[in-house]
C-alpha positions as CSV (number, residue, x, y, z in Angstrom):
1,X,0.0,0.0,0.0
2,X,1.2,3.2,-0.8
3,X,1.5,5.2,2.8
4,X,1.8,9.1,2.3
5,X,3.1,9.4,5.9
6,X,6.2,7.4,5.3
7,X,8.2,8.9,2.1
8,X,10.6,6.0,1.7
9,X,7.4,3.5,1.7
10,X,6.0,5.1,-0.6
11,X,9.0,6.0,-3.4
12,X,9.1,2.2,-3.7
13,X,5.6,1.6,-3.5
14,X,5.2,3.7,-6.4
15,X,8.4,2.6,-8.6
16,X,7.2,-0.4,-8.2
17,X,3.6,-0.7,-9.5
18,X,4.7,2.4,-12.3
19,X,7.1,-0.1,-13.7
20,X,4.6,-2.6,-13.8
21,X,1.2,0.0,-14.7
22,X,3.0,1.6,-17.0
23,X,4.3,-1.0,-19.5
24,X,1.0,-2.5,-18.9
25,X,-1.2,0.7,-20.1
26,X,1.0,0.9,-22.8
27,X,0.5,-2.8,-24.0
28,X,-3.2,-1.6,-24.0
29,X,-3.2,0.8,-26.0
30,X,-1.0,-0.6,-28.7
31,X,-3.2,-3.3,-29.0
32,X,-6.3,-0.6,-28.9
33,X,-5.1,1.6,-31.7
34,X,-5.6,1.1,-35.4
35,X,-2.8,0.2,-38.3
36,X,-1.8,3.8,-39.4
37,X,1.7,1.9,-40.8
38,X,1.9,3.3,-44.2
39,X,4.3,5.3,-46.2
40,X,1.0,6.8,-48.0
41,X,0.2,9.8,-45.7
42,X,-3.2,10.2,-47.0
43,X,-3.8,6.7,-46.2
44,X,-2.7,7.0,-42.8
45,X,-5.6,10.2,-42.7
46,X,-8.1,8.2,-43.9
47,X,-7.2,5.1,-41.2
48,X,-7.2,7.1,-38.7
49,X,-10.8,9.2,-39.8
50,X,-12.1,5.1,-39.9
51,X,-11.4,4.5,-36.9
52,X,-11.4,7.7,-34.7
53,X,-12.3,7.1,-31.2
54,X,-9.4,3.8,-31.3
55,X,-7.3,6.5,-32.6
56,X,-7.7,9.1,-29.6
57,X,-8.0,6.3,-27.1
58,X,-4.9,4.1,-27.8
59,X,-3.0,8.0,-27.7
60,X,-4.8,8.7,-24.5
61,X,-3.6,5.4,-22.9
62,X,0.1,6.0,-24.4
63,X,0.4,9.3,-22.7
64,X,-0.9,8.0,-19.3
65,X,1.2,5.2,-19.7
66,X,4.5,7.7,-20.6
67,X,3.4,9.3,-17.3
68,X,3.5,6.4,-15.4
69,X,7.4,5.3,-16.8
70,X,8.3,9.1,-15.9
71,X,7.7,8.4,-11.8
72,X,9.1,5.0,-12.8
73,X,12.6,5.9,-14.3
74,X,12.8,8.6,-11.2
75,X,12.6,5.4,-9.0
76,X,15.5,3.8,-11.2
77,X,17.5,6.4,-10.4
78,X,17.3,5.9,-6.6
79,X,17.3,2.1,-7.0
80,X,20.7,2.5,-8.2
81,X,22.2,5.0,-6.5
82,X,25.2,4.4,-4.9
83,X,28.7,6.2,-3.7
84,X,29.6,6.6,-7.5
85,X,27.6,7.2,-10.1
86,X,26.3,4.0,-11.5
87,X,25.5,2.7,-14.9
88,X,21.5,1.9,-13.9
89,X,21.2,6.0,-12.7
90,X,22.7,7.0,-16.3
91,X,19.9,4.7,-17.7
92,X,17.4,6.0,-15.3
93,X,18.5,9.8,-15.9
94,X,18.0,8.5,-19.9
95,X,15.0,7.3,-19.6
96,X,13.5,10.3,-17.7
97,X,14.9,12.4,-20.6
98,X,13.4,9.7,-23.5
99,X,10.0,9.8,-21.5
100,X,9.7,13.2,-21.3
101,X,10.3,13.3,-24.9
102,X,8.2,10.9,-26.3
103,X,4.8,13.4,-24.5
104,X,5.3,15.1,-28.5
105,X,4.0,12.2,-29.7
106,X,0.8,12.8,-28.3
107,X,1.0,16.2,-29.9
108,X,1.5,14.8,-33.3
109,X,-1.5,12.1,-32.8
110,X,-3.7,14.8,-31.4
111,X,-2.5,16.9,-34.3
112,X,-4.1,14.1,-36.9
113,X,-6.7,13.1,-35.1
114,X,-8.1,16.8,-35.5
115,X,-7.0,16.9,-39.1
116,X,-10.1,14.1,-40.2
117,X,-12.1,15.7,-37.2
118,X,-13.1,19.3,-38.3
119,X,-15.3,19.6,-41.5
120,X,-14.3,21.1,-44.1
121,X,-10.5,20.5,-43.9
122,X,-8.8,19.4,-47.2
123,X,-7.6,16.1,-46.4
124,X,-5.1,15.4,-49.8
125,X,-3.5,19.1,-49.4
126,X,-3.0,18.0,-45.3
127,X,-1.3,14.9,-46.2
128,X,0.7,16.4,-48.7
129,X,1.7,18.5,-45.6
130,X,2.7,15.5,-43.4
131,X,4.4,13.7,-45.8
132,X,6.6,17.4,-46.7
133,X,6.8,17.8,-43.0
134,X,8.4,14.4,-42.3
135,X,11.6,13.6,-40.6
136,X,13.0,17.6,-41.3
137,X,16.0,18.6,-39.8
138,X,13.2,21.0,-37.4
139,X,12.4,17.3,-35.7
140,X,16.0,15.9,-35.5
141,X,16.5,16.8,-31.6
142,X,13.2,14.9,-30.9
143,X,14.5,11.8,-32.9
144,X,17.7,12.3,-31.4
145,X,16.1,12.6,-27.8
146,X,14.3,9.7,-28.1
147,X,17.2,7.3,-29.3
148,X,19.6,8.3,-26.5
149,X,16.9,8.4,-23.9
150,X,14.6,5.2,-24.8
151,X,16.8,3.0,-27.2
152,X,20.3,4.0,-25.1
153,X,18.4,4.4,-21.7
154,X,16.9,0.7,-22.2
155,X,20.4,-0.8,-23.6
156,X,22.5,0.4,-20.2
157,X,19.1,-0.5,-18.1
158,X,19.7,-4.2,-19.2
159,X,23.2,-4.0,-18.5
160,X,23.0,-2.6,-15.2
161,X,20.1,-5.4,-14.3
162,X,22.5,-7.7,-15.5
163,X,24.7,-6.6,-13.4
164,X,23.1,-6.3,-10.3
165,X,21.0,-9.7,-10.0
166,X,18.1,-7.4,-8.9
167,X,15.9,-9.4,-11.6
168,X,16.4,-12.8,-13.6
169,X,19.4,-12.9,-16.5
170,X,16.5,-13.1,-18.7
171,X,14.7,-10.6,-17.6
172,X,17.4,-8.2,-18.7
173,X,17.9,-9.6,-21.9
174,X,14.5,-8.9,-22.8
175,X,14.8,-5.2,-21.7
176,X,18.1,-5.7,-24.3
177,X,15.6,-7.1,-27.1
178,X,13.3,-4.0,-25.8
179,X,15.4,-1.4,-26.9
180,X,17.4,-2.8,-29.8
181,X,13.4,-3.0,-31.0
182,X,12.5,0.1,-30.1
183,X,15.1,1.4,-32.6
184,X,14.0,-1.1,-35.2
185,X,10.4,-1.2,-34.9
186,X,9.9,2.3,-36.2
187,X,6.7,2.9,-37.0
188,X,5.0,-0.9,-37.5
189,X,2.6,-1.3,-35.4
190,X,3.0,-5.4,-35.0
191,X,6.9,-4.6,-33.9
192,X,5.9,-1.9,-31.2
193,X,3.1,-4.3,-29.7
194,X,5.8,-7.4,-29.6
195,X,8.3,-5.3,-28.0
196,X,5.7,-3.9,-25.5
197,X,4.8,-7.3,-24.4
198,X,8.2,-8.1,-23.7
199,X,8.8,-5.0,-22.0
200,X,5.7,-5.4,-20.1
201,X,7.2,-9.3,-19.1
202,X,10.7,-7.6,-17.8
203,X,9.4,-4.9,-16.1
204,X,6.8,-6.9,-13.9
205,X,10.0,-9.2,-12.7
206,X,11.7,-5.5,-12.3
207,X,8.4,-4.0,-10.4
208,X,8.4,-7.5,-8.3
209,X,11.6,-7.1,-7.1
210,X,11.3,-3.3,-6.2
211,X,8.0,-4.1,-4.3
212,X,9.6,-7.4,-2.5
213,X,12.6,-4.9,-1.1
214,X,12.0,-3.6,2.6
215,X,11.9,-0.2,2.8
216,X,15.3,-0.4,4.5
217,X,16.6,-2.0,1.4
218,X,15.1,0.8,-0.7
219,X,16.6,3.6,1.3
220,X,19.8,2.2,1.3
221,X,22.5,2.8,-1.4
222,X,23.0,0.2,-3.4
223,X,26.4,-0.7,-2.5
224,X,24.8,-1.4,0.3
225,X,22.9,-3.6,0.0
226,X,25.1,-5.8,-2.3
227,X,27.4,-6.0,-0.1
228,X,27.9,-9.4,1.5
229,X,26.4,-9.7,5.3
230,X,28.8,-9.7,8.2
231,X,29.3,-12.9,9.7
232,X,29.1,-13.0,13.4
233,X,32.6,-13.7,15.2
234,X,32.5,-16.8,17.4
235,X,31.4,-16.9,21.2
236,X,34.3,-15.7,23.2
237,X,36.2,-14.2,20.2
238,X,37.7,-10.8,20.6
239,X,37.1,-7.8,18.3
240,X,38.7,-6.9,16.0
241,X,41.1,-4.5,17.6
242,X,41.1,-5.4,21.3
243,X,44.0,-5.7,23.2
């Protein structure tokens, strides 16, 4: 349960059911969305005007779902925290940046959802603007953004999972297969939903192990709490230092 009096309760509480909720809502609303896949921008217009309210809905779900990752990846920052800086707060400080990035997203989806919305809108002369308007040098830094803060930001996640033992070895590998798919999935629509269930399978062994930590655990850096446990010195030994 997520307790408002106790701040250390509830940071975990809450990184742990975002990185499960999130992927989740996600999931959702791939599956929820119609096929705009298509090189033929006009196309895409009329897919969308087809089937509006899956349209608005499955970009509804995606932005409460980016929401969600946002507390998440805050939490992954303070999971691995530690006396250095580690390689899992670089992915978490990534993935806080891709996050944030990906809200324009909604903007463009909200931005074609009102193009086949309003009457009397010319719907050839509006895809001849999308398909003119496409990948410019004006939307680099978002493209950019994106790769270093989901694709990047997912890669080192893996790694520092890997790593740490927090979840299963294959549990990381499919945050690996997550990102390299994220980069290679473009804009097909079977691609994004595969590599959302897999994300969605990692991150509920990530959210488990988050929620399963005391809030000692949580609190503590994580050097700490990979370190090995002292072993108690036998009756009648002396300490270490005694005369």
């Amino acid at each position: 349960m997520l307790r408002f009096s106790d701040a250390r309760n509830f940071g975990r509480t809450l990184t742990g059911l975002a990185l499960i909720v999130g992927p989740l809502i996600m999931l959702v609303g791939g599956i929820i969305s119609p096929n705009t896949d298509n090189d033929n921008k006009l196309k895409e217009l009329n897919s969308v005007a087809a089937h509006k309210s899956a349209y608005i809905i499955g970009s509804v779900l995606f932005l409460v779902s980016t929401i969600i990752l946002l507390a998440a990846s805050v939490g992954i920052i303070h999971i691995f925290r530690g006396r250095r800086v580690t390689l899992g707060q670089i992915a978490g400080s990534l993935l806080v940046i891709g996050t944030a990035t990906t809200f324009a997203f909604y903007a463009f989806s909200v931005a074609e959802y009102e193009m086949v919305n309003q009457p009397g809108l010319n719907r050839v002369e509006l895809a001849s603007y999308l398909h003119k308007a496409n990948m410019t040098a004006s939307g680099a830094p978002l493209f950019i953004l994106f790769l270093l803060g989901i694709v990047l930001g997912l890669i080192l996640l893996a790694i520092a999972l890997w790593r740490s033992g927090l979840v299963p070895k294959w549990a990381a590998a499919l945050i690996l297969v997550g990102g390299v798919l994220a980069f290679a999935g473009g804009q097909n629509q079977a691609t994004n939903i595969i590599d959302s269930a897999l994300l969605l399978i990692a991150f509920v062994m990530f959210g488990r192990a988050v929620l399963s930590m005391s809030d000692e655990e949580w609190d503590a850096p994580r050097g700490s709490r990979e370190a090995a446990p002292a072993v108690p010195a036998p009756a009648g030994t002396p300490a270490a230092g005694a005369p």
